[in-house]
C-alpha positions as YAML, in Angstrom:
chain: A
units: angstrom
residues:
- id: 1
  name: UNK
  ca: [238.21, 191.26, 180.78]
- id: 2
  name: UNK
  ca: [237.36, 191.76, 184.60]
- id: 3
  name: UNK
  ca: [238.53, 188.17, 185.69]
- id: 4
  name: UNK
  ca: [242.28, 189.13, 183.99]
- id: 5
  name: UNK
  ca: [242.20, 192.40, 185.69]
- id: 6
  name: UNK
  ca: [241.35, 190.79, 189.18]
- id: 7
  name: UNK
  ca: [243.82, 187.76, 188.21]
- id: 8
  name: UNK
  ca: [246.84, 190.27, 187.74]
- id: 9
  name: UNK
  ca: [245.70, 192.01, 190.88]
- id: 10
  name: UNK
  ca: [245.37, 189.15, 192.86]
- id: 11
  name: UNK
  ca: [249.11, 188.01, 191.85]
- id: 12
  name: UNK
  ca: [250.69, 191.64, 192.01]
- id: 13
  name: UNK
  ca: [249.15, 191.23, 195.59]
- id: 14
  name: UNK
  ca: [250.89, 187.95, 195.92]
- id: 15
  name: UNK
  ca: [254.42, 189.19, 194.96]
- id: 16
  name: UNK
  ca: [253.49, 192.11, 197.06]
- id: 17
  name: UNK
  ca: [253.32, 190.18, 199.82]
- id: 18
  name: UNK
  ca: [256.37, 187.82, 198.63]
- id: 19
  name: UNK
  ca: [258.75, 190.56, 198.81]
- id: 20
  name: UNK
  ca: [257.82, 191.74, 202.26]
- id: 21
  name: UNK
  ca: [258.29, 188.22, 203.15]
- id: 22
  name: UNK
  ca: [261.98, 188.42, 201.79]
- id: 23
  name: UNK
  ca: [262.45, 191.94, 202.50]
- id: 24
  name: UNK
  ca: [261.92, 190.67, 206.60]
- id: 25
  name: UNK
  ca: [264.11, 187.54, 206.43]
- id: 26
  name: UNK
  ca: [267.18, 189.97, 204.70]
- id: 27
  name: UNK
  ca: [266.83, 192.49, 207.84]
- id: 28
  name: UNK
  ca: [266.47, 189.26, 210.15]
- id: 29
  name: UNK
  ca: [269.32, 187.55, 208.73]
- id: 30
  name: UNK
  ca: [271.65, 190.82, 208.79]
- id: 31
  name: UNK
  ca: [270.34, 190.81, 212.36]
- id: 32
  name: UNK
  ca: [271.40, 187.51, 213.24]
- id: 33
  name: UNK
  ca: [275.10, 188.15, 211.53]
- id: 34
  name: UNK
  ca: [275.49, 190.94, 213.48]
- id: 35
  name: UNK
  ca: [274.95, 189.56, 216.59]
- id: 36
  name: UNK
  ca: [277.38, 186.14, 215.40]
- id: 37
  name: UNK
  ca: [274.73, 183.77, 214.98]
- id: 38
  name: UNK
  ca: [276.77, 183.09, 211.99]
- id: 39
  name: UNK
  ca: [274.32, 179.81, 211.48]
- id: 40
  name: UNK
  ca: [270.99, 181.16, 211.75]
- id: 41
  name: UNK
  ca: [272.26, 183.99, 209.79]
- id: 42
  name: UNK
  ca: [273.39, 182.34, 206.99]
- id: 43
  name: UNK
  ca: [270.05, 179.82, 207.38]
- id: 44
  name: UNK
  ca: [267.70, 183.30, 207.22]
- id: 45
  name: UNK
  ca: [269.75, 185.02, 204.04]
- id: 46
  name: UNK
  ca: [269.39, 181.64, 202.27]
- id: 47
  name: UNK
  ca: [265.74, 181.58, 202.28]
- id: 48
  name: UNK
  ca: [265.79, 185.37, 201.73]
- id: 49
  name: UNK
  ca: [268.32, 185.13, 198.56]
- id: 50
  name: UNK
  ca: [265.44, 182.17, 197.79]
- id: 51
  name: UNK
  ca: [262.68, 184.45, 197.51]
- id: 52
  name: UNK
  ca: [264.55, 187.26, 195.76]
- id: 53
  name: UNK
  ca: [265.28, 184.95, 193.37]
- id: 54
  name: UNK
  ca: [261.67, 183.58, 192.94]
- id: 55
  name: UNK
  ca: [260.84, 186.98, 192.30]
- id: 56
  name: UNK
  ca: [262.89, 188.43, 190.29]
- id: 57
  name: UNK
  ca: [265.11, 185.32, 188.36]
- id: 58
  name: UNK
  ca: [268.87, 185.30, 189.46]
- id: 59
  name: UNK
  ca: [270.65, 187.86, 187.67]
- id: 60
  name: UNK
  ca: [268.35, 190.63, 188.69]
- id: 61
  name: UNK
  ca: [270.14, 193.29, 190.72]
- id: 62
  name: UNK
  ca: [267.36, 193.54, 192.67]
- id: 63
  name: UNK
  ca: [269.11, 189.82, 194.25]
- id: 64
  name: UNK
  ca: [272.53, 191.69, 194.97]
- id: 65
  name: UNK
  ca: [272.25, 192.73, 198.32]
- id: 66
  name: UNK
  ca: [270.43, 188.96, 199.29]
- id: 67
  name: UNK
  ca: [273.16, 187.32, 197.39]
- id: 68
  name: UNK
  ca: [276.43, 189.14, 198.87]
- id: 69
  name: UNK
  ca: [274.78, 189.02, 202.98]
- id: 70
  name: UNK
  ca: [274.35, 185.37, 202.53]
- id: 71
  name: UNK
  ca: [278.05, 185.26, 201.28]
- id: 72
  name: UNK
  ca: [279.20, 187.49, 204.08]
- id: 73
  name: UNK
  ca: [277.40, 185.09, 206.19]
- id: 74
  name: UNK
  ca: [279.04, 181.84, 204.44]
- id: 75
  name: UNK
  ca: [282.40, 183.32, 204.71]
- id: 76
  name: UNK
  ca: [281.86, 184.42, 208.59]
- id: 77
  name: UNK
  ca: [280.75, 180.25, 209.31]
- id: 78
  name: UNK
  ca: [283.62, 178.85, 207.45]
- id: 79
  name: UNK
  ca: [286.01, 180.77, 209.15]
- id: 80
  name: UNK
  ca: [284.61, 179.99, 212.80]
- id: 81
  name: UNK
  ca: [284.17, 176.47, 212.01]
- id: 82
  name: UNK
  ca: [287.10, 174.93, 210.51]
- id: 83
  name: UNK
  ca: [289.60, 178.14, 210.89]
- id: 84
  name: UNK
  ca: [291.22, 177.34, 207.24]
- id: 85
  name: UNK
  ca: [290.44, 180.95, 205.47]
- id: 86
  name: UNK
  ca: [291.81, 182.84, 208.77]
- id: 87
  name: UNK
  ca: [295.11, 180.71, 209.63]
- id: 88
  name: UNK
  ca: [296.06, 180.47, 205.42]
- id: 89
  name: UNK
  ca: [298.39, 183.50, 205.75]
- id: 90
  name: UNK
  ca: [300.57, 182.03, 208.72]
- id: 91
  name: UNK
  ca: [300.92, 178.57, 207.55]
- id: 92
  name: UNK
  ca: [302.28, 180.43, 204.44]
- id: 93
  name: UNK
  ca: [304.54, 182.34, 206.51]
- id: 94
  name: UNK
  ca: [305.52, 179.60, 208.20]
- id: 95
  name: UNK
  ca: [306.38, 177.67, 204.98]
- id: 96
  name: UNK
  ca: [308.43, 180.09, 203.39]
- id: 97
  name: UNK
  ca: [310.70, 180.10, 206.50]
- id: 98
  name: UNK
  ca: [311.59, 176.35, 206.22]
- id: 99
  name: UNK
  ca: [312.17, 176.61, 202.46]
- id: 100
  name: UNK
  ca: [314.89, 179.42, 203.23]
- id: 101
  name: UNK
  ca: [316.26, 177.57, 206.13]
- id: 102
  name: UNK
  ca: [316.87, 174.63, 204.08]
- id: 103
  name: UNK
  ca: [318.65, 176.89, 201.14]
- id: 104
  name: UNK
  ca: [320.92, 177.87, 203.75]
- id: 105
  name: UNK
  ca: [322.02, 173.99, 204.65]
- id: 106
  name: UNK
  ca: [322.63, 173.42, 201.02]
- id: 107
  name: UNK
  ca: [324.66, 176.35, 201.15]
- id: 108
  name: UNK
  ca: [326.90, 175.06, 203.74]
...
C-alpha cells in the first residue's frame, strides 16, 4: 500500500506543478494582450488553454477563462492582420448605398 500512496503523491505533485505552469503562461499571455503583442499573446494562451486542458479534459470550466483569453487574443490578430472583422460594417454600408442608387435609375 505505501508505493500507491507515494505514486498518487508523486502525481498530485505533478499536476501541482502542471497547473502553476498554466496558471503562469494565462497571466503571461493576458500580459502580452494587454500590451498588443497580439502574437505572442495568442502563442502563450495556446499553450496555457493546452495545459488546462491536459489537466482537466476540455469541457471542464476550470478551461473557461484559458479558452475565451486565447479567443480574445485570436480575434485581436485577425483583426490587425487582414482588417476583414473591423472594415465588415462599412463595406456593408457602402453596399446598401449602391443598391438604392440603382433603384432610383430604374425608377427614372
Amino acid at each position: 500500500a505505501p508505493a500507491k500512496t507515494t505514486t498518487m503523491a508523486a502525481c498530485a505533485d505533478d499536476d501541482g506543478a502542471r497547473l502553476q505552469a498554466a496558471e503562469a503562461r494565462l497571466a503571461e499571455g493576458k500580459a502580452l494582450l494587454l500590451k498588443g503583442d497580439v502574437a505572442a499573446a495568442a502563442d502563450m494562451l495556446e499553450e496555457a488553454l493546452r495545459a488546462y486542458v491536459t489537466l482537466y479534459g476540455d469541457l471542464d470550466t476550470r478551461c473557461g477563462e484559458a479558452y475565451y483569453q486565447y479567443g480574445l487574443a485570436l480575434l485581436q490578430a485577425s483583426k490587425t492582420s487582414n482588417g476583414v472583422l473591423s472594415s465588415a460594417p462599412q463595406q456593408g454600408a457602402d453596399e446598401d448605398n449602391d443598391d438604392e442608387d440603382e433603384d432610383e435609375e430604374d425608377e427614372e
